[in-house]
C-alpha positions as CSV (number, residue, x, y, z in Angstrom):
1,X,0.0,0.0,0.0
2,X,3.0,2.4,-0.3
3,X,2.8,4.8,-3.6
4,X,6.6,6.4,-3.5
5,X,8.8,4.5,-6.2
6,X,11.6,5.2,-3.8
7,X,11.5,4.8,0.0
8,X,14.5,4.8,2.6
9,X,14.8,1.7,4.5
10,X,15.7,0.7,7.9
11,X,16.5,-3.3,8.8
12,X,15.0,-4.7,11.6
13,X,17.8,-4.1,13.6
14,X,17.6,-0.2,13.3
15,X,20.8,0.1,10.7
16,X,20.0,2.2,7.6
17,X,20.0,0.6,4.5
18,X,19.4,3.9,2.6
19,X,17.3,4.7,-0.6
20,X,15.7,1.7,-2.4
21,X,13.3,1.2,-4.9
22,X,9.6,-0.5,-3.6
23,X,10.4,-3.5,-5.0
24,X,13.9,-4.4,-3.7
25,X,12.9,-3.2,-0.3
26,X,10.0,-5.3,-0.6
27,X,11.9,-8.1,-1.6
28,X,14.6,-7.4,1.5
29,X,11.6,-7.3,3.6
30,X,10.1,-10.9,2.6
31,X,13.7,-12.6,2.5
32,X,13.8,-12.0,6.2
33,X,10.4,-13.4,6.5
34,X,9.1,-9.8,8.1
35,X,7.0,-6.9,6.8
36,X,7.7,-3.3,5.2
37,X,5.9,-1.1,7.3
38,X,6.2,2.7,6.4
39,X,6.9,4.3,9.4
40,X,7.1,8.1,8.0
41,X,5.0,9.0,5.0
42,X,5.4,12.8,5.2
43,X,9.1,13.0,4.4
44,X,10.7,13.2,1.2
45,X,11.4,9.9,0.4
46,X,9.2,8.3,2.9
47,X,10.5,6.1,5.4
48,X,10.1,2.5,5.9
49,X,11.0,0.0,8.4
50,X,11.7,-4.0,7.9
51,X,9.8,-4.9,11.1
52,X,7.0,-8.0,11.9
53,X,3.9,-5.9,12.3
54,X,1.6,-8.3,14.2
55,X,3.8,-8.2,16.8
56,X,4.4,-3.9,16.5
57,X,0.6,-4.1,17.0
58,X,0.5,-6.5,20.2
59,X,3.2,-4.5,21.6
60,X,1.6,-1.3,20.9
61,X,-2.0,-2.7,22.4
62,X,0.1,-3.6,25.2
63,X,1.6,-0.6,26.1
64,X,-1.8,1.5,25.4
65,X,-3.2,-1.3,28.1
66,X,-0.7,-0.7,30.8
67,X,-1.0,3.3,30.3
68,X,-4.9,3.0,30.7
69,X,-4.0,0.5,33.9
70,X,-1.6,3.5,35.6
71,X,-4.4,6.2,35.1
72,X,-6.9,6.8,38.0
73,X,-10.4,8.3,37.3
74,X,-11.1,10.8,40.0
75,X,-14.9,11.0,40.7
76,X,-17.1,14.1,42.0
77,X,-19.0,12.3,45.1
78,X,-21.6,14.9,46.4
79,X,-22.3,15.6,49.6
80,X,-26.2,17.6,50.2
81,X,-26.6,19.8,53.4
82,X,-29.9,22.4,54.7
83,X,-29.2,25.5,56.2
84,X,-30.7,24.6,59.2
85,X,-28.8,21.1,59.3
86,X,-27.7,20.9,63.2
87,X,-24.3,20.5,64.4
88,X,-23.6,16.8,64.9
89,X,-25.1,15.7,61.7
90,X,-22.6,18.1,59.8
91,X,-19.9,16.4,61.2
92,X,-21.1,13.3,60.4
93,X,-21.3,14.8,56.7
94,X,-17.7,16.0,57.1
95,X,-16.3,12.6,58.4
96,X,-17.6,11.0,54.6
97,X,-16.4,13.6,53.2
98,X,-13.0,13.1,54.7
99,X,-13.5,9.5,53.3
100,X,-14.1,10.4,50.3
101,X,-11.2,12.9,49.9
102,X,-8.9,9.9,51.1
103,X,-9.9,7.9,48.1
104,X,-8.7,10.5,45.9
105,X,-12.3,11.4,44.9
106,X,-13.4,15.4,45.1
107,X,-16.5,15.9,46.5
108,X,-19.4,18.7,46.1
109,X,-20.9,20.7,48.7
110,X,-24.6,22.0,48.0
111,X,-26.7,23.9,50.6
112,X,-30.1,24.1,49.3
113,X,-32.6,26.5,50.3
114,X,-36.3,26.2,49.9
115,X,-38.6,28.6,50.0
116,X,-37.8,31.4,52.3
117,X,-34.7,29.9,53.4
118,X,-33.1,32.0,51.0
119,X,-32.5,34.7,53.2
120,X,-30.2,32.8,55.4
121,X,-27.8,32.3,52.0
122,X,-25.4,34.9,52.6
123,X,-25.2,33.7,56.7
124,X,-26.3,30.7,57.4
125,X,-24.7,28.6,54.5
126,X,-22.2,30.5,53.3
127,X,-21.3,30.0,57.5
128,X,-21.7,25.8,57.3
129,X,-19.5,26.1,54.4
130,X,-17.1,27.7,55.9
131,X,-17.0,25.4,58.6
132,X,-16.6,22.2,56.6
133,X,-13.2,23.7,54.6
134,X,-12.0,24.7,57.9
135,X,-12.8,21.3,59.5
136,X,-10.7,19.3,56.1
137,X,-8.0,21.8,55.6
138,X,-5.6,18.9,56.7
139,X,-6.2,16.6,53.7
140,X,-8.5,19.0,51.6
141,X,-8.1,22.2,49.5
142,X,-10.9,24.3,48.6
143,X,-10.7,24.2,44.7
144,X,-13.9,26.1,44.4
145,X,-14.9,28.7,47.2
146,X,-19.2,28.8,48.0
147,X,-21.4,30.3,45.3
148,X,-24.6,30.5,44.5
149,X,-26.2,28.6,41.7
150,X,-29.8,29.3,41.4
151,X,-31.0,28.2,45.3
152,X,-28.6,26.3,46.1
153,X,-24.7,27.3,47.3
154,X,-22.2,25.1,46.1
155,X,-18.5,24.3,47.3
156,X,-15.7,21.5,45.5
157,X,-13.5,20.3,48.0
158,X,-10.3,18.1,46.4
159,X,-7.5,16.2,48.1
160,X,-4.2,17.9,48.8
């Protein structure tokens, strides 16, 4: 499937055989029982390597396989509070949260208000928001401080 007449050639072991016609490299490629793969068809002649693709292709799943293995997926658990939410029960809120900041995950802090709890947005939950960063500053940063999003105030908290 190469068009160029000419292509450069490298051998299997990575020396340069230099500038051969298709058919001789193809030839040099199939006396060694392996395949011409072109490896760079931009350049001027375009270069091509002796090589046994099946096994380029295995390797290459491979390594794509072990790269996807290495990555971590960090997921946005959400934690949901009221304004009015008593004491004890935030800080049961804060010890999952401290969970889930342990397992890497970051986690979102609503306060919703209903109906004419609204008025206690720039005191009251902007206040229990407060609290909670200041209670998981040791593992947690705040990486977006309290706002308000329609009637609810929000807060992302992510591990250190």
């Amino acid at each position: 499937m190469i068009k160029s007449q000419s292509v450069r050639v490298i051998s299997e072991d990575g020396e340069q055989l230099g500038i051969l016609p298709i058919a001789a490299a193809l030839s040099r490629a199939e006396d060694s029982g392996l395949d011409l793969v072109e490896v760079s068809g931009n350049s001027d002649p375009p270069v091509c390597r002796v090589m046994d693709y099946g096994k380029f292709r295995y390797e290459q799943s491979k390594k794509q396989a072990d790269a996807k293995k290495k990555q971590t997926v960090v997921e946005v658990k959400e934690i949901k509070l009221r304004p009015k939410t008593e004491k004890h029960d935030v800080d049961f809120k804060v010890k999952n949260i401290r969970k889930f900041i342990e397992s890497k995950n970051k986690v979102k802090v609503t306060v919703r208000f209903r109906g004419r709890e609204i008025v206690y947005a720039d005191s009251q939950g902007f206040k229990t928001l407060k609290m909670i960063a200041a209670a998981l500053e040791d593992v947690a940063v705040v990486v977006q401080e309290p706002k308000m999003e329609g009637r609810q105030m929000v807060m992302f908290i992510g591990p250190k």
